[in-house]
C-alpha positions, 0 to 999 in steps of 0.5 A: 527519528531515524530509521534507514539510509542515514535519514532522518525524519521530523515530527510530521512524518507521513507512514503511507501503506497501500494494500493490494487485496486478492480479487480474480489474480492467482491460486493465492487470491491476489490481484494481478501480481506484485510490480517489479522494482521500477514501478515501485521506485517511480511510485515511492519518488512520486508520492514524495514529490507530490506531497513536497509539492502540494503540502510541503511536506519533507520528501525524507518524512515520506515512508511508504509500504506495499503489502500483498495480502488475500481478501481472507486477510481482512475483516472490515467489521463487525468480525466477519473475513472478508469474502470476494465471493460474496460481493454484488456481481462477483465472478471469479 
């Protein structure tokens, strides 16, 4: 399968997401705020080598994704939104 930049990736191709839900950051309700280009680079190039490394794994089958979202764009169950407020201790 090939997806961008002339890669192509095997079968066991590795689609990582990581999520940063609102906790006490801004009006929006996210958590501190987005990273700059270099973080996310040094994130994504050591993810890839750490799975090279420990698994072995095709740092080209190593597809990464951040997204920024609110805590009122998650439900973990039982079709109830997910409240910060509502979290033992809470105070923001």
């Amino acid at each position: 399968m090939q997806l961008d930049n002339n890669i192509t990736h095997s079968r066991q191709v590795v689609n990582a997401q990581a999520h940063q839900v609102g906790c006490c950051g801004d009006s929006l309700g996210r958590a501190g705020r987005p990273r700059s280009t270099d973080p996310k680079r040094a994130l994504y190039q050591g993810l890839a080598k750490q799975l090279n490394d420990d698994l072995g794994l095709s740092p080209d089958d190593v597809m990464v994704v951040i997204q920024f979202t609110a805590s009122e764009d998650w439900s973990f169950g039982g079709g109830r939104m997910f409240e910060l407020a509502s979290l033992p201790g809470a105070s923001w």
